[in-house]
C-alpha positions in Angstrom: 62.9 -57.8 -6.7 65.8 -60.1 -8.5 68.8 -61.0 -6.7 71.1 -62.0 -9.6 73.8 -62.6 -7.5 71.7 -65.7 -6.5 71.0 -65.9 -10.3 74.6 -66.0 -11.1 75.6 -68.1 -8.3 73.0 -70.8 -9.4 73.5 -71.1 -13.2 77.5 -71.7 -11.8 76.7 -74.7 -9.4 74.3 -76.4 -12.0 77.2 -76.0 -14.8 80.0 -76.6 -11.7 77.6 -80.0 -11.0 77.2 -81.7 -14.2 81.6 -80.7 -15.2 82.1 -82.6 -11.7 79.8 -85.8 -12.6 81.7 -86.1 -16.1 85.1 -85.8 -14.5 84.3 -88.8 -11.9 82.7 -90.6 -14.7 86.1 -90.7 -16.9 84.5 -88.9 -19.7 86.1 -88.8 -22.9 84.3 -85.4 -23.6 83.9 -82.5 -20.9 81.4 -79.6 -20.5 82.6 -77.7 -23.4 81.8 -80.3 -25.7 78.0 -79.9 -24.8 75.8 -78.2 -26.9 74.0 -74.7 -26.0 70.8 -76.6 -26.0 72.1 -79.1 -23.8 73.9 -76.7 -21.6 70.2 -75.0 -21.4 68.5 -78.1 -20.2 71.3 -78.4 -17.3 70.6 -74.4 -16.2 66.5 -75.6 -16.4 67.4 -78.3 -13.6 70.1 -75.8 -11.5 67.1 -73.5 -11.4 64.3 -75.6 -10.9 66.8 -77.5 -8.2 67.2 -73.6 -7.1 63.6 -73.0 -6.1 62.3 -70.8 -9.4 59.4 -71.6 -11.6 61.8 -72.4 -14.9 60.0 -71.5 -18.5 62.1 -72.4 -21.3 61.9 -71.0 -25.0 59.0 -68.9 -23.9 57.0 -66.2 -26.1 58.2 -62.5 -25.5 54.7 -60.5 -24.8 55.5 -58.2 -27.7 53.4 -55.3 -28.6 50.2 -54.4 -25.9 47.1 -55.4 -28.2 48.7 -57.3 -30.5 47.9 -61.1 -31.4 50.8 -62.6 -33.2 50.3 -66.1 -34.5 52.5 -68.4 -32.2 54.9 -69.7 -34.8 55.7 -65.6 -35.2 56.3 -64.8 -31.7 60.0 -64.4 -30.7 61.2 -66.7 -27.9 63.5 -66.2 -24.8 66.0 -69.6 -23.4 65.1 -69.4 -20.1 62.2 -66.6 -18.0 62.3 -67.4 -14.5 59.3 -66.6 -11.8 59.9 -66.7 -7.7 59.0 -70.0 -7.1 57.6 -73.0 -8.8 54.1 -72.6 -8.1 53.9 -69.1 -9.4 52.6 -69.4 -13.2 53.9 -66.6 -15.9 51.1 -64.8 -17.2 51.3 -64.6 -21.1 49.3 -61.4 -22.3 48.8 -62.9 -26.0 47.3 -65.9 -24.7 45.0 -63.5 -22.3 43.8 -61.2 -25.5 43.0 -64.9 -27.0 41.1 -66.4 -24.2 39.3 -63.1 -24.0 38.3 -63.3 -27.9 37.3 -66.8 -27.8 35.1 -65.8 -25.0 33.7 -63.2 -26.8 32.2 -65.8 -29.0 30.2 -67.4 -26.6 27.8 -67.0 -23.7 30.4 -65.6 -21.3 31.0 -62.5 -24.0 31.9 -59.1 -21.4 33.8 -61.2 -18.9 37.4 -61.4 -18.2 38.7 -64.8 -17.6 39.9 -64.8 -13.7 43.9 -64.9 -13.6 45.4 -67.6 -11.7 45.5 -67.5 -7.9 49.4 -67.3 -7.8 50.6 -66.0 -11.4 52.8 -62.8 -12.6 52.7 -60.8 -15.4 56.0 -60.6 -18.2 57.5 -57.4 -16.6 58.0 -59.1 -12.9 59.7 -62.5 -14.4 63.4 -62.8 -15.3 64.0 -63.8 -18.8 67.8 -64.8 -19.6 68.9 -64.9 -23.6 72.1 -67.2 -23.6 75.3 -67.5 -25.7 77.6 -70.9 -25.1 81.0 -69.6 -26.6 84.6 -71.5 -26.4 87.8 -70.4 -27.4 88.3 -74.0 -28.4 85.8 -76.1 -29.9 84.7 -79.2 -31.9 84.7 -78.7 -35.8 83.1 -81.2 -38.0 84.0 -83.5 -34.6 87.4 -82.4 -34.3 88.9 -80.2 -31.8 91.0 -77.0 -31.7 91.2 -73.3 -31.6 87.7 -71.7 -32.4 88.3 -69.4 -35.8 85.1 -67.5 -35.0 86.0 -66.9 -31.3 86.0 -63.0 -30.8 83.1 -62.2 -33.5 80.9 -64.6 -31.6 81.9 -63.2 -28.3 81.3 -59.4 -29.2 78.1 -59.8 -31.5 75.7 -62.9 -29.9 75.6 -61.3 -26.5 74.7 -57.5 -27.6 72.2 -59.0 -30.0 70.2 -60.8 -27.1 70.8 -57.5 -25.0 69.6 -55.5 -28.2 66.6 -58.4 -28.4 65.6 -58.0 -24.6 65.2 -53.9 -24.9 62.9 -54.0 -27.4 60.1 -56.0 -25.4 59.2 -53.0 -23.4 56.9 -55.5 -21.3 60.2 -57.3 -20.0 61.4 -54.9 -16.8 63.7 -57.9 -15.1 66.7 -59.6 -17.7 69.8 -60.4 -18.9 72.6 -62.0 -21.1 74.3 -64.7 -19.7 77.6 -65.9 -21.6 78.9 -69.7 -20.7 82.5 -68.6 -21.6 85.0 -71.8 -22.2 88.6 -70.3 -22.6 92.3 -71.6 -21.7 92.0 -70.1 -18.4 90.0 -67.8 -16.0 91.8 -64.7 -16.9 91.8 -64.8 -20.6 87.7 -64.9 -19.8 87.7 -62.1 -17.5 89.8 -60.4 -20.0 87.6 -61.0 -22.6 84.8 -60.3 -21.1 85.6 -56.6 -20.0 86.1 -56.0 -24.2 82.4 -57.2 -24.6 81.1 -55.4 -22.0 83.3 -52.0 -23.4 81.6 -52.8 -26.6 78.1 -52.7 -25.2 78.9 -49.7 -23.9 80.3 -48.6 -26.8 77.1 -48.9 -28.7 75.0 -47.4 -25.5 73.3 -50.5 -25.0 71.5 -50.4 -22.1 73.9 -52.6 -19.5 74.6 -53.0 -15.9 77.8 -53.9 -14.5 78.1 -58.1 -15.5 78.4 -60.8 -12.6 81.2 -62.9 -13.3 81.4 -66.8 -11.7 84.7 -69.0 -13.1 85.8 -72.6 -12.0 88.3 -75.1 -13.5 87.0 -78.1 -15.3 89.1 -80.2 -17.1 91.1 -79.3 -20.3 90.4 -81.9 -22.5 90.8 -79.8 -25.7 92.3 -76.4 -24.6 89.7 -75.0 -22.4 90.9 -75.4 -18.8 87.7 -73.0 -17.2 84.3 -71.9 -17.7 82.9 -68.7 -16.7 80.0 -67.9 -16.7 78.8 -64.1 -16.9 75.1 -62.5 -16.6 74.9 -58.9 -18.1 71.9 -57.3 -16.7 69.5 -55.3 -18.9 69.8 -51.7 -17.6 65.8 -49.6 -17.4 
């Protein structure tokens, strides 16, 4: 149903964009100095611009039957439907709307789903990790101590996060790597992904997308991975 080639390709040319407009613009600071919320709102628009229906920090469905205050309810960065138009059916809400029915004259009827809607398990939710080899401390640049624990835990936690909504069928990690060069990513990201695997998470074979930007303080490329969630 999901072509994350397309996914991967997409989430590249938004990131590819915005490095581009800050390089003609003379800026001081580059891509890697944006932060991961930032870098989230920039993947929204390369989406959106994409042709998907974009749903950011959205509730995972959680348990069948259960009703979770909102404030409780874990949240996923980005959960994608096939086009704009399509809305993403929220089970919670559903069990709600039914209950408050209940109270009143329409008790015994189901509230009519939208026209063009689809449930949790047929949307593509995305857990992202923004990681640079070097970064800004306290506002100052340079090598990034916590590097290669941030590299090999944060993704497998989102992948370990993903599995255990057994409503979500379509998703993935995606890493926005920042390292001196394309290489040292790829490298790097073969030792996460051997990790994974190490721990028999449930992974498919990662889409990998690299392009220069420029190295304003160490990081001459970005790469950006997706790490399918493996049913």
């Amino acid at each position: 149903m999901w072509n994350t080639d397309v996914l991967i390709d997409t989430a590249a040319a938004a990131l590819r964009r915005e490095s581009a407009r800050l390089r003609e613009e003379g800026a001081v600071r580059g891509l890697d100095a944006c932060a991961e919320v930032a870098l989230h709102a920039l993947l929204e628009k390369g989406f959106r611009d994409g042709g998907f229906g974009v749903y950011r920090e959205r509730p995972f469905p959680g348990l069948g039957g259960a009703r979770p205050r909102h404030s409780e309810r874990e949240r996923c960065d980005i959960v994608l439907t096939p086009d704009p138009a399509v809305e993403l059916l929220d089970p919670v809400e559903q069990l709600l709307a039914h209950d408050a029915a209940a109270q009143t004259l329409f008790a015994g009827s189901n509230p009519a789903p939208a026209a063009h809607a689809v449930g949790p398990s047929e949307a593509y939710w995305i857990e992202i990790k923004t990681i640079g080899q070097f970064c800004f401390t306290a506002g100052v640049p340079g090598p990034n101590r916590a590097y290669s624990s941030e590299l090999l835990s944060g993704p497998a936690r989102d992948i370990i996060k993903l599995e255990w909504d057994a409503a979500v069928r379509y998703a993935g990690a995606m890493v926005v790597l920042f390292t001196d060069t394309e290489a040292t990513a790829r490298h790097d990201l073969a030792i996460l992904l051997h990790k994974c695997l190490d721990r028999e998470l449930p992974v498919s074979g990662p889409l990998v997308r690299s392009f220069p930007i420029p190295d304003l303080i160490g990081n001459g490329a970005c790469t950006v991975c997706l790490v399918p969630l493996s049913r």
